[in-house]
C-alpha positions as CSV (number, residue, x, y, z in Angstrom):
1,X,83.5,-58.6,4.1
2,X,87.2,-59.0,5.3
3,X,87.7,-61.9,7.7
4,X,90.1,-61.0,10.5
5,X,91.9,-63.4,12.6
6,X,91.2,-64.5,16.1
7,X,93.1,-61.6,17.4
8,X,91.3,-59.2,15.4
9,X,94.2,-58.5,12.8
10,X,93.0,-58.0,9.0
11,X,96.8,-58.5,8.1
12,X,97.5,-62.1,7.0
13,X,101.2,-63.3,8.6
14,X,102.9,-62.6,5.1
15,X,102.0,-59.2,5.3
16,X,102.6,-58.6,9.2
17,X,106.4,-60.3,8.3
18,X,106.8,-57.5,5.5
19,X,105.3,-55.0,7.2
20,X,108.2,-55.7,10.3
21,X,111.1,-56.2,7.6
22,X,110.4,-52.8,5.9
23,X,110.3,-51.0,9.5
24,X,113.3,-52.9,10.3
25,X,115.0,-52.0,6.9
26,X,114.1,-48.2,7.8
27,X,115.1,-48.5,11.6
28,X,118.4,-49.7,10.8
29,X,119.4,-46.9,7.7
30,X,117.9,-44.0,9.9
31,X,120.1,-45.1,13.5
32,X,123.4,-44.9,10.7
33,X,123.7,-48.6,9.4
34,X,122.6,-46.8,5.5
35,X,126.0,-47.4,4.2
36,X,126.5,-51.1,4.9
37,X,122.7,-51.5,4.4
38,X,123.0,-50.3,1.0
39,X,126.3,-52.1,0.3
40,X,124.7,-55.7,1.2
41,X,121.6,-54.8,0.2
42,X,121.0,-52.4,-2.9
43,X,121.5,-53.1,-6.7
44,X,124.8,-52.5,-7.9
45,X,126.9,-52.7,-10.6
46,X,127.4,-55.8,-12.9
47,X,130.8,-57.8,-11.1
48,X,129.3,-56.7,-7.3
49,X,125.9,-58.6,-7.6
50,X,124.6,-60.9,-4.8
51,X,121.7,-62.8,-6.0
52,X,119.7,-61.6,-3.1
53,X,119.4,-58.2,-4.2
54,X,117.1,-58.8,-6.3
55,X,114.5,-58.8,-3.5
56,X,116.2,-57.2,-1.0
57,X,116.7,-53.9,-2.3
58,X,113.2,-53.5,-2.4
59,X,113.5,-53.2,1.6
60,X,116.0,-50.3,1.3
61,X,114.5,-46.1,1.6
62,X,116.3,-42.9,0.9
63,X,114.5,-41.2,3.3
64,X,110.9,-40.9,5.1
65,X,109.8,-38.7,2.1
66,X,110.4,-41.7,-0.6
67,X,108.1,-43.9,2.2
């Protein structure tokens, strides 16, 4: 049986806080922020890496159909 929490939430807090980041990620590219989204955020090309886009591209959608 799954144990939910006190407020009745089956979602432990690490999946709550990625649950809210991929919504956030999505929010942000669909109101027009896409291009500095992917920018920051998506793989690129060897001499533009960041090292966090190695996680943070995972965050990034084309659209609601790739959801």
């Amino acid at each position: 049986m799954i144990q939910t929490s006190q407020a009745g939430s089956s979602f432990t807090p690490a999946v709550k806080g990625l649950l809210i980041a991929n919504v956030g990620a999505y929010l942000l590219m669909v109101i027009g922020y896409d291009r500095v989204m992917v920018t920051l955020f998506a793989l690129c090309p060897p001499g533009l890496f960041m090292p966090w886009q190695l996680i943070s591209y995972s965050f990034l959608h084309g659209d609601s159909g790739h959801l």
